[in-house]
N, C-alpha and C positions, 0 to 999 in steps of 0.2 A: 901536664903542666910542670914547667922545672922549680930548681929552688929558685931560682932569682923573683920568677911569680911569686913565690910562696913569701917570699922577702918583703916585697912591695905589698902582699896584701896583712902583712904580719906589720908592716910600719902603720896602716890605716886603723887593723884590729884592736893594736894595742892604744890609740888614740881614744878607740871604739869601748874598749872594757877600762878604761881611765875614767869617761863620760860613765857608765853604767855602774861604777865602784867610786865616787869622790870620796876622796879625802886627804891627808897633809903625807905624803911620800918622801920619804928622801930620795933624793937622787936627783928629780928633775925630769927635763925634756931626751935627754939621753936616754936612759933607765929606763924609761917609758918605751921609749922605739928597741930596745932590746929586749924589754918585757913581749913586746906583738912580735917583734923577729922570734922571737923564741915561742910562742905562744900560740902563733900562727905554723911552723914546723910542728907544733907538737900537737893542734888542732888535728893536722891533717895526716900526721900518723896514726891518731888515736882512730879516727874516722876510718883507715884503713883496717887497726886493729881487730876494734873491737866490734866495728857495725857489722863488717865484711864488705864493704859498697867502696866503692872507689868514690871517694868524696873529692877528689881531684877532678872533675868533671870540667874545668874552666875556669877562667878568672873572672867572667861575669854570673857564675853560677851559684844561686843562693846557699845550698850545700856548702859552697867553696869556705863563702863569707863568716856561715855560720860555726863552721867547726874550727876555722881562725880564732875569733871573735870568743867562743868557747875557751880554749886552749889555753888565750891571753888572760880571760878573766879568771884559770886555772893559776898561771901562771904569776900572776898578780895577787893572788890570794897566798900563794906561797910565799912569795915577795915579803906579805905584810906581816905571815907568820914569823918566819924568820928573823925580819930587822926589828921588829917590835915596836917600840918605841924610842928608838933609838935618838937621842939629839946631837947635833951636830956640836 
């Protein structure tokens, strides 16, 4: 599966670990799709890494979803560390 898949399922994941984590973010609707772009690349490396399994199996493959889906709410946890509470 290329990045472009990996794009497309990082913009759903990160929708996905927004839903699973609520709360008041800065940034927005952007932020968010670059939280799962990024979350979802890093899903699917870690998967690579650390499991040893090629969690790149497909784009309808539950593995695929999960270690996106993962990544993003990695991803987003760092996000919240980081900005804190920052107000606009």
């Amino acid at each position: 599966m290329g990045i472009i898949a990996w794009i497309l399922i990082g913009l759903l994941a990160g929708a996905i670990a927004k839903a699973l984590m609520p709360g008041k973010d800065p940034g927005g609707c952007l932020i968010t799709m670059a939280i799962g772009i990024v979350g979802g690349l890093l899903g699917g490396w870690l998967g690579k890494v650390i499991f040893g399994v090629d969690s790149i199996d497909g784009f309808f493959s539950l593995s695929t979803w999960i270690a996106a889906v993962v990544g993003s709410v990695i991803v987003l946890a760092l996000y919240r560390v980081v900005t804190g509470n920052r107000s606009r």
